[in-house]
N, C-alpha and C positions, 0 to 999 in steps of 0.2 A: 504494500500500500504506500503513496508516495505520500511526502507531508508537504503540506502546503508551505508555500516560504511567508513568513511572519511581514504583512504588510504593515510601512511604519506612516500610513495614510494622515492617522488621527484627525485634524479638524481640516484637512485642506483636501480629502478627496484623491483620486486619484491621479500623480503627477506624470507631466509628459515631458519628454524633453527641453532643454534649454530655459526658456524662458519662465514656465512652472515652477520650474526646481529649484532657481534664482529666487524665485519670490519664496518659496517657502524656505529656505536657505536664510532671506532676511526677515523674515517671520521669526523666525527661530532664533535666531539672534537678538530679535529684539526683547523676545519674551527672555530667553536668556539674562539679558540687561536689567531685565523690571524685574525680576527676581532677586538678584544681586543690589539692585535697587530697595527693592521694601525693607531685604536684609541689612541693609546700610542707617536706613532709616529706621530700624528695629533696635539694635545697637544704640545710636543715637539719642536716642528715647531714653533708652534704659540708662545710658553713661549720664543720662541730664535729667533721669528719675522723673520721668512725663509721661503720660497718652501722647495718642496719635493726635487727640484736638486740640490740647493744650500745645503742644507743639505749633500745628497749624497755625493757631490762634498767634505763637508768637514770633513765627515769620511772616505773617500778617502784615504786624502790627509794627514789627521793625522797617519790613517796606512800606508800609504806609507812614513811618515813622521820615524815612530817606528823602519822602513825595512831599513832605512837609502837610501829610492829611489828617484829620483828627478822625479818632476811632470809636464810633458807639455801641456800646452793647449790642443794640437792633440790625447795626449791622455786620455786629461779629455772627448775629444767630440766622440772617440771611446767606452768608457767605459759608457758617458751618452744615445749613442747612437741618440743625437740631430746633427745641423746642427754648423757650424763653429761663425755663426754669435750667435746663442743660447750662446754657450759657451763662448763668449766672453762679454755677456753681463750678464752671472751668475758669472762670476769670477769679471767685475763690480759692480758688486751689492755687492758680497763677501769683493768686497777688499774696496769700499765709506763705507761700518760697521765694519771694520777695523779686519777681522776675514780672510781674507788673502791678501798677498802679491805678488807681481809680481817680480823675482829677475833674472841678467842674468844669461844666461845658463852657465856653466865652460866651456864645449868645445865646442861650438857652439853659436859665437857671435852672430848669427841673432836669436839665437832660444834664451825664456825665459823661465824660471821654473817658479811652480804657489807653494807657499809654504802655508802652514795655521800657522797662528802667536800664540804666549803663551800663546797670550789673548783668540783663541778661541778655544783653548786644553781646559783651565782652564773653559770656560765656557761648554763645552759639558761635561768635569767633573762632576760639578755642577750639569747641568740640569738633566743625565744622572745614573750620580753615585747610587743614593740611589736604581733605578728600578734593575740595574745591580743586587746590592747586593742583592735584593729581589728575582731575578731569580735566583742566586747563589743559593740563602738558597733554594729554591726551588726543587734545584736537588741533593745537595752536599750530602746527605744522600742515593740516589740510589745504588744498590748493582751493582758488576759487568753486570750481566746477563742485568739488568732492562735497565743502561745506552746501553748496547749493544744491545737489543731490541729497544730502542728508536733509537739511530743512525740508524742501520738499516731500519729501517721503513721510515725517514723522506729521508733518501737517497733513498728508493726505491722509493717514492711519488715524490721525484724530479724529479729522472729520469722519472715517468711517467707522470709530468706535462710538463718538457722539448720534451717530443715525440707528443703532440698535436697535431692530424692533424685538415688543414685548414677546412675539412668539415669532418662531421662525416660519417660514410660507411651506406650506408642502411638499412643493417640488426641489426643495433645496435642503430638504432631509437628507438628501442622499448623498451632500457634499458636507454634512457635518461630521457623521460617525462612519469609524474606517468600514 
């Protein structure tokens, strides 16, 4: 009895020459990446004793911090996409480890801005800095075309990750599982 050879299809169907196999080839690589990615970012967390939102929350607030914007609760919890109560209890936790503060609004006395203080600039520096530099050296050598092949490609996978439908269409079951 012969045994079938172990197809390694998974979500891309079955590939053809040249130009398929390229694309799954960077498919795979990319996933590869965001792997090593979350692990990075997992780390990260843990070395700086955070969630994932409170973190979020304070590279945020540090770029908003750079744009010279002021930061409201309302719009930490639209941008987390959590509930009112969530966000009031991550910018607690943010501000008893002393990585941000609560200050009032300038023009709106009832309302308060959510600032991130020097102390936790200088510590996501820290933590942060050396990987930055490593992903710097990483690219800073690509030639035009290459860097412009790259953007292109990850803008185009955005857009097609941000078009997700809820359920996949029928006829396209058959390119999802090997």
């Amino acid at each position: 009895m012969e045994h079938a050879q172990t197809d390694s299809r998974y979500w891309y169907g079955a590939t053809e020459a040249g130009q398929r196999q390229r694309a799954v080839e960077v498919l795979q690589a990319f996933r590869l990446y965001r792997a090593a990615e979350v692990a990075m970012r997992r780390r990260t967390r843990d070395s700086m004793s955070m969630g994932e939102n409170e973190l979020l929350v304070l590279r945020y607030l540090l770029k908003a911090a750079r744009e010279d914007r002021q930061v409201t609760p309302s719009e930490l919890t639209r941008y987390l996409g959590v509930s009112t109560a969530s966000t009031t209890a991550i910018i607690d936790r943010l501000e008893r480890s002393k990585h941000v503060v609560r200050v009032p609004h300038p023009t709106d006395r009832r309302s308060v801005r959510v600032v991130a203080t020097a102390r936790s600039d200088e510590e996501v520096r820290a933590t942060l800095g050396d990987m930055h530099g490593r992903m710097m050296a990483a690219v800073i050598d690509m030639t035009p075309e290459e860097s412009a092949a790259v953007v292109s490609c990850l803008s185009r996978l955005q857009e097609a990750v941000d078009r997700v439908d809820a359920h996949p269409a029928e006829d396209d079951a058959s390119d999802v599982l090997p």
